[in-house]
C-alpha positions in Angstrom: 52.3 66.7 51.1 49.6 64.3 51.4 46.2 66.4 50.2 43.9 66.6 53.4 40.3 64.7 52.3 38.3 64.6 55.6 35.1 65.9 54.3 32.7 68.2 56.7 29.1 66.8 57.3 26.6 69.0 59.9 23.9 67.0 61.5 21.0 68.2 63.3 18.7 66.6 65.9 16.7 67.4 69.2 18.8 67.2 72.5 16.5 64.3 72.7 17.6 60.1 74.2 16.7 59.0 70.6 19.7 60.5 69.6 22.4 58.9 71.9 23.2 56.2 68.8 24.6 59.4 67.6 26.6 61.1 70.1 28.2 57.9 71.0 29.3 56.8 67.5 30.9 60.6 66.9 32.7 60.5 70.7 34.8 56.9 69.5 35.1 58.6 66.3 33.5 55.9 64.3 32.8 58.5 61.1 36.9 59.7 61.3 37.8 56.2 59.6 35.5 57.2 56.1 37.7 60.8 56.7 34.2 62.0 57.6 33.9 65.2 59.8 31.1 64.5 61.3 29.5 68.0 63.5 26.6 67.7 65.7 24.3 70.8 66.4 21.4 70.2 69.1 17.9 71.9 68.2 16.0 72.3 71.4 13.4 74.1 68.9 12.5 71.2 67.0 11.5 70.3 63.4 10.9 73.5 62.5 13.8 74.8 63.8 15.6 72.3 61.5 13.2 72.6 58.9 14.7 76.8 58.5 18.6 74.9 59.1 18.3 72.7 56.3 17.1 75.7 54.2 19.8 78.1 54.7 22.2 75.4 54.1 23.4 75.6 58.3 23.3 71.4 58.6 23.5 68.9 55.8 21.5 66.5 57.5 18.7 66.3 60.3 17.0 63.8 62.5 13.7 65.4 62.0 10.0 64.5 62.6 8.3 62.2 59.8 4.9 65.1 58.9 7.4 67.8 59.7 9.7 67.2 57.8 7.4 65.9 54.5 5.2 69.0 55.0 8.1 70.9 54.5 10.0 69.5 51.2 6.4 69.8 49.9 6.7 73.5 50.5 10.1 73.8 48.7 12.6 72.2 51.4 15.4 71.1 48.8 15.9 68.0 50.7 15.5 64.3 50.7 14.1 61.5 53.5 16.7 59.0 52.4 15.9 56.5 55.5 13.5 56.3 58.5 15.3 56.6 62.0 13.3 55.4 64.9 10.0 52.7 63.4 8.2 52.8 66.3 5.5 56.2 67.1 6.4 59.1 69.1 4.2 59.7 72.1 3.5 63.1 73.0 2.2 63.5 76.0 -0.7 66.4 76.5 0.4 68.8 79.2 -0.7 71.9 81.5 0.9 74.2 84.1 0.2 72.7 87.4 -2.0 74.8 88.5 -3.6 75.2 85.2 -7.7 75.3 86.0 -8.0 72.5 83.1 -8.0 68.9 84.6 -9.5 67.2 81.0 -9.0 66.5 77.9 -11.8 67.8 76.5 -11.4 71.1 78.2 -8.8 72.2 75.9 -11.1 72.4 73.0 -11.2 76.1 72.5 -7.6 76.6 74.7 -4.6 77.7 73.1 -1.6 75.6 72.2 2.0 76.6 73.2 3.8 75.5 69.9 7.8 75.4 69.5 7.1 77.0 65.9 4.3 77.1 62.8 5.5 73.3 60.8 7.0 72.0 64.2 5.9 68.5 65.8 3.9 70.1 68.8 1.9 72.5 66.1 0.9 69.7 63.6 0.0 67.1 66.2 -2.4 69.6 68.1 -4.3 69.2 64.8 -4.3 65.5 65.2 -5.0 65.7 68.6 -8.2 67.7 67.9 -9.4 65.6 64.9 -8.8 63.0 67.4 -11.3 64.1 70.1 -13.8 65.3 66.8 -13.1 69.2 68.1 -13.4 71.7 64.9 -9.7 71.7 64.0 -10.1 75.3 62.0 -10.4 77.3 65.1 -7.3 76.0 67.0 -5.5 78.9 68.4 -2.0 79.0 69.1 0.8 80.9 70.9 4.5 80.4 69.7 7.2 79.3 72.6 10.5 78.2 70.5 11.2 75.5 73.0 10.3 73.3 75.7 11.5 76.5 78.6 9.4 79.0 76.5 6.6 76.3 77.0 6.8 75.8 81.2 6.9 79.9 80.6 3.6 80.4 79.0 1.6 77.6 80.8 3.0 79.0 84.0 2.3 82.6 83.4 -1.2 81.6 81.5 -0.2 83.1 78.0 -0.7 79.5 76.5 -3.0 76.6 78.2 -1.5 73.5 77.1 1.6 72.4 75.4 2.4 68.6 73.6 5.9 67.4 73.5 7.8 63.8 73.7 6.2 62.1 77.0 9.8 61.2 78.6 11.3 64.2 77.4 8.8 65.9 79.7 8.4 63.7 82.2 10.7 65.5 84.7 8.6 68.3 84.3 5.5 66.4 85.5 7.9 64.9 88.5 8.9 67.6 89.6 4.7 69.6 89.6 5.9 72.0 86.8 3.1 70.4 84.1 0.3 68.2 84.1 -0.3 65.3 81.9 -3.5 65.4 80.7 -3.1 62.3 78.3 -1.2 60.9 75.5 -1.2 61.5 72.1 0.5 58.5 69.6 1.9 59.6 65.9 0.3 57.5 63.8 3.6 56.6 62.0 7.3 56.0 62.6 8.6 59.2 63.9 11.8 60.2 63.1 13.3 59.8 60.0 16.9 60.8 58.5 16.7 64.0 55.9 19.6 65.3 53.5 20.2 68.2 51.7 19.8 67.4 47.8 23.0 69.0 47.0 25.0 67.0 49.7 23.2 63.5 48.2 24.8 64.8 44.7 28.3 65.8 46.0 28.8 63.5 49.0 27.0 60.6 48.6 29.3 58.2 49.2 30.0 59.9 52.4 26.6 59.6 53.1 26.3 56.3 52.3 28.7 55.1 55.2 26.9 57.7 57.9 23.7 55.6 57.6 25.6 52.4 57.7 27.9 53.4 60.7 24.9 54.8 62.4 22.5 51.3 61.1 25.3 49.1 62.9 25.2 51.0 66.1 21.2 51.2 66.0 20.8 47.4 65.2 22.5 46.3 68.6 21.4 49.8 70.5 19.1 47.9 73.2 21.9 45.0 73.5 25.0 48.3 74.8 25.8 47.0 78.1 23.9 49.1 81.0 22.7 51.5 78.2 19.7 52.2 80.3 21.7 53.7 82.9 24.1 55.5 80.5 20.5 57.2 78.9 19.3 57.6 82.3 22.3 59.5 83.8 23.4 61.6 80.2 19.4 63.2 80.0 18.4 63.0 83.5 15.7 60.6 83.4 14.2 58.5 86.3 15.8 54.7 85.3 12.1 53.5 85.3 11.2 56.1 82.7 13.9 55.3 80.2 13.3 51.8 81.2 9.6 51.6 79.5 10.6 54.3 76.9 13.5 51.3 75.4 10.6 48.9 75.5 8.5 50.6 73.5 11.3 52.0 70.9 12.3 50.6 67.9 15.1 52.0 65.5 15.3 51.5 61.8 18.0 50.9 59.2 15.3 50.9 56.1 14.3 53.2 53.5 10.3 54.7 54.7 7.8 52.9 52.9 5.7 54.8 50.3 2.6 53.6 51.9 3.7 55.7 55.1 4.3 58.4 53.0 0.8 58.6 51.8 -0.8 58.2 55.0 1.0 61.1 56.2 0.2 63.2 53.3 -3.3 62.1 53.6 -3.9 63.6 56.7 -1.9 66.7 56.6 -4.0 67.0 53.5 -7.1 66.6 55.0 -6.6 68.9 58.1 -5.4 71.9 55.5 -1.5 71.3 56.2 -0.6 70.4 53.0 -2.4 71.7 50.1 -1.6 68.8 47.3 -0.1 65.7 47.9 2.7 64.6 45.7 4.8 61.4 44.0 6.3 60.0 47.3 9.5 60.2 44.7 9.2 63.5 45.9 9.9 62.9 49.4 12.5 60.4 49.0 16.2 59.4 47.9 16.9 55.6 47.6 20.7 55.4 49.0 
């Protein structure tokens, strides 16, 4: 009998439009030909919540934030950025509860921030956000929410006063007079970026290997899908208008993150007391 070799890969990432290249790829089976078992787990909690999956071994590989995901091999994470995902930055957008008595920016300096989790995107970039608008980033006070319904919970029901997460993601949200937006608030880098489990780059690289170039073929021609604004628009309930200007300003990527990037990211994580050294960006990386 013929010996079965399909080999089991779990990957992670936020129930999030950037993400479609991937759900479309595994529904026409594209990873089956490379006998690849390819499993996809959503994370409505974020980084961090990945951050804690790629620990205890639950997923092999995660679609994770850039400074989440670097802050967190530099605490001990045993895995690998091997490529970047999406080049272009994330904008969060800066939100609060509709009737929330804060109609500024620069109200929010002493407010508390609803955060997914500690190491998560919407925790790190309150820090940039502050160091941003030159408020004293030591005194930042925050109230933990797990996920984007904790968050319309606590701004709501007061117990947090503002909460950042992905513009587009939230913009239903705004629509429909849940939040606020109070602004904007730009990574300064790419993103997202692609993160493996050292043990699965040692045993199954190969198989790795032809994920990112199954995945790099389908995000090379994304924009060019036929009606693939409407497709995005429908599957994550998004305005067309929305997704619209969100594809124009998104760009995917098929290359390794430079080492430059790298150090800009450590830099300031390093300087707002995220990071307490900042290490070899042969550290951070595995070149495929």
């Amino acid at each position: 009998s013929q010996q079965n070799s399909m080999h089991t890969i779990k990957i992670g990432g936020v129930p999030e439009h950037f993400n479609l290249p991937w759900h479309l790829t595994i529904e026409e089976d594209a990873y089956l030909k490379d006998d690849i078992q390819l499993e996809w787990t959503d994370f409505p909690g974020g980084t961090g919540a990945m951050c804690e999956a790629l620990r205890n071994k639950d997923i092999d590989i995660a679609i994770i934030l850039t400074e989440g995901i670097v802050k967190d091999i530099i605490a001990g994470n045993p895995s690998k950025i091997v490529q970047t995902y999406i080049q272009s930055p994330l904008i969060w957008g800066i939100h609060v509860g509709h009737n929330s008595k804060h109609n500024n920016l620069n109200n929010l300096q002493n407010a508390s921030a609803a955060i997914s989790r500690y190491g998560s995107g919407s925790h790190l970039m309150a820090y940039i956000n502050a160091q941003n608008h030159g408020w004293d980033t030591s005194s930042l006070k925050f109230e933990v929410i797990k996920n984007l319904d904790g968050a319309v919970e606590a701004l709501t029901n007061g117990s947090a006063d503002y909460f950042m997460w992905e513009h587009f993601t939230t913009k239903p949200l705004v629509d429909n007079k849940t939040f606020r937006r109070l602004g904007d608030c730009p990574t300064p880098w790419p993103c997202f970026v692609i993160a493996v489990r050292e043990e699965i780059l040692l045993s199954k690289k190969d198989q790795v290997k032809s994920i990112l170039e199954t995945i790099n073929t389908t995000t090379a021609d994304f924009k060019q899908i036929p009606s693939i604004d409407k497709t995005l628009a429908y599957r994550y309930e998004q305005q067309l208008e929305d997704i619209r200007a969100w594809l124009q300003i998104t760009e995917w990527s098929q290359s390794l993150i430079a080492d430059k990037t790298l150090n800009e990211v450590q830099d300031k994580l390093f300087k707002l007391n995220i990071i307490g050294k900042i290490v070899d960006t042969e550290k951070l990386i595995f070149k495929m």
